[in-house]
C-alpha positions as CSV (number, residue, x, y, z in Angstrom):
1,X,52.3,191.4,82.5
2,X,49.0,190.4,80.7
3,X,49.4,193.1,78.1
4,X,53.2,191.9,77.2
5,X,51.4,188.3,76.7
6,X,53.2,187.5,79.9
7,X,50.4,184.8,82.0
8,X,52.7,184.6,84.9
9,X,56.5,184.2,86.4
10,X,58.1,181.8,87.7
11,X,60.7,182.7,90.8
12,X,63.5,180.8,91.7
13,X,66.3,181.8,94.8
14,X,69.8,181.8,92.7
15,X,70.8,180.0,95.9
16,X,68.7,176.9,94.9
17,X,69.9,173.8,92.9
18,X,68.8,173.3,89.4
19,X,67.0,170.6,88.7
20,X,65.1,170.6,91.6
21,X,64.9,167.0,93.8
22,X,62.1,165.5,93.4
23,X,59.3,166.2,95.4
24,X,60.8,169.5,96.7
25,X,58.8,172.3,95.4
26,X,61.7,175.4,95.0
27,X,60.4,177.4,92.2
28,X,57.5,179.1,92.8
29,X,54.5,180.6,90.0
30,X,53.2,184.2,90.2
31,X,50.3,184.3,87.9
32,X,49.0,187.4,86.8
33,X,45.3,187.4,87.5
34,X,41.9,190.0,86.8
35,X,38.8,190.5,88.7
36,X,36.0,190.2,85.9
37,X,32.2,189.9,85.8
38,X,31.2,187.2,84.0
39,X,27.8,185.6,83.7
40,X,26.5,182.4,85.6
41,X,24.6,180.2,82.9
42,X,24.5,176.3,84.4
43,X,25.9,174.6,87.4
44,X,27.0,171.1,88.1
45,X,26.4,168.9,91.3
46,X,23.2,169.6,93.2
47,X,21.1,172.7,92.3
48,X,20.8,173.6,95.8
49,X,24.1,173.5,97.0
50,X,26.3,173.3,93.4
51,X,29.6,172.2,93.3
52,X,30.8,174.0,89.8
53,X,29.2,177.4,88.0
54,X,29.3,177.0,84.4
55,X,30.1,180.7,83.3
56,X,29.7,182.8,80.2
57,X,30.3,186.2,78.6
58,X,28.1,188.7,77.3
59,X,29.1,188.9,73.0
60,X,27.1,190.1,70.3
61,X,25.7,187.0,69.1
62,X,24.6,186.3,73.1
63,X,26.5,184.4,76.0
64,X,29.4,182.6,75.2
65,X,30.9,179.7,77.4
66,X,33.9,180.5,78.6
67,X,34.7,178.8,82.0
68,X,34.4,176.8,85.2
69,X,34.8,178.2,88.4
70,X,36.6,176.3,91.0
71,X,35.0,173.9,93.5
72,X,33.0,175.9,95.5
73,X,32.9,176.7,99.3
74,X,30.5,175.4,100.9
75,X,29.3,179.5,102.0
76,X,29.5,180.4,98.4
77,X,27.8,176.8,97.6
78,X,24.3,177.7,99.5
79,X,24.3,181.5,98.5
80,X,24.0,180.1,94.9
81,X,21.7,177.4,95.6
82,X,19.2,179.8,96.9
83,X,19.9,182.6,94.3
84,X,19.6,180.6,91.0
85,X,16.7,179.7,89.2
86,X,16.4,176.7,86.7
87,X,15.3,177.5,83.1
88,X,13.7,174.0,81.3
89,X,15.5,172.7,78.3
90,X,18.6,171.8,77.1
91,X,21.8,171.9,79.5
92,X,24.2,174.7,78.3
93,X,27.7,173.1,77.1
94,X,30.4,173.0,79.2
95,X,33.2,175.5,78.6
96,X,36.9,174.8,79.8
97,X,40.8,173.6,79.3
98,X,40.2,170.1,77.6
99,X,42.6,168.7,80.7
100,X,39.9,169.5,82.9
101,X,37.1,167.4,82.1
102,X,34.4,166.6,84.6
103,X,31.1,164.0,84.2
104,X,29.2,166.1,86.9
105,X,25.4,166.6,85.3
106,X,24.9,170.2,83.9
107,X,21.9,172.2,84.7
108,X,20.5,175.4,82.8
109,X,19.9,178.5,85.2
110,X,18.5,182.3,84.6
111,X,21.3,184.0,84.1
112,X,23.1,185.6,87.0
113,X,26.0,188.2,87.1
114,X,29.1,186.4,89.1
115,X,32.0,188.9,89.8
116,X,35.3,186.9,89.8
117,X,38.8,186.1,89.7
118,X,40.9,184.2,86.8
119,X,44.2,183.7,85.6
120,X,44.7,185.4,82.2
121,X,45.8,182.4,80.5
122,X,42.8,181.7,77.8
123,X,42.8,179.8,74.6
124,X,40.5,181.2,72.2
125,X,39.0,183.4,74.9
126,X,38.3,180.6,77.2
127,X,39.5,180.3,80.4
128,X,42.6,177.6,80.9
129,X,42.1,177.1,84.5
130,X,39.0,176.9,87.0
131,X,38.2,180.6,88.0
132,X,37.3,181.5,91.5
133,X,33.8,182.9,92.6
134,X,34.2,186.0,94.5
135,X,30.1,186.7,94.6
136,X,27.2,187.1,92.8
137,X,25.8,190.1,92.0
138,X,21.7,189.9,91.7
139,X,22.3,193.4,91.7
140,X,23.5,193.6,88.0
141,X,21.7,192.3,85.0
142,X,23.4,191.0,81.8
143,X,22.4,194.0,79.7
144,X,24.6,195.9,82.8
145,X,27.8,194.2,81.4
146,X,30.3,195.0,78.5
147,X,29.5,193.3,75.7
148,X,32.5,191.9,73.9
């Protein structure tokens, strides 16, 4: 689908009444998705035990913001906390779909390789909607990735 431009499709039974009553979810969305590795620069929520992974990718003029993942589980949530390291300076800015804005403090990290899972829908090569951690890879540098 991605490489028709198609980000998803949307199923309906033929059976089923158009509109739809309100409330009643009949249609359902099959969104085509990819499994990337992308690069964990900041967090939000408690260093320790974040909430939110800001995330970049590798491109020739360095690491470009691209995304948010989703809220993460509380298993996922500790794993990061004791992986990631916090670089002083300046926060790295926040990446995402405007209609997803969030207050939650920022805080710089080393960066970490994060393999995950995101819709394809992007705007300008930033991802639309939250993507979801799968794991981080200590096992892979930055330099391991494709650059773009």
């Amino acid at each position: 689908m991605p490489a028709a431009g198609i980000e998803g499709l949307v199923l309906k039974d033929l059976r089923d009444p158009y509109p739809t009553r309100p409330g009643i979810r009949l249609w359902h969305k099959l969104k085509a998705r990819a499994e990337l590795d992308l690069v964990v620069v900041g967090v939000s929520g408690d260093r320790r035990a974040p909430s939110e992974l800001l995330l970049a990718r590798p491109e020739q003029e360095g690491l470009r913001p691209v995304g948010v993942t989703t809220t993460l589980s509380r298993a996922l949530s500790r794993e990061a906390g004791r992986l990631l390291r916090v670089v002083p300076g300046p926060a790295p800015r926040r990446a995402g779909w405007p209609g997803r804005p969030s207050t939650a403090p920022v805080t710089g990290v080393e960066p970490i390789v994060a393999e995950v899972i995101a819709d394809v829908a992007q705007d300008d090569g930033v991802h639309r909607h939250g993507v979801r951690l799968l794991r981080l890879r200590p096992d892979l540098t930055v330099d391991d990735l494709e650059v773009e």
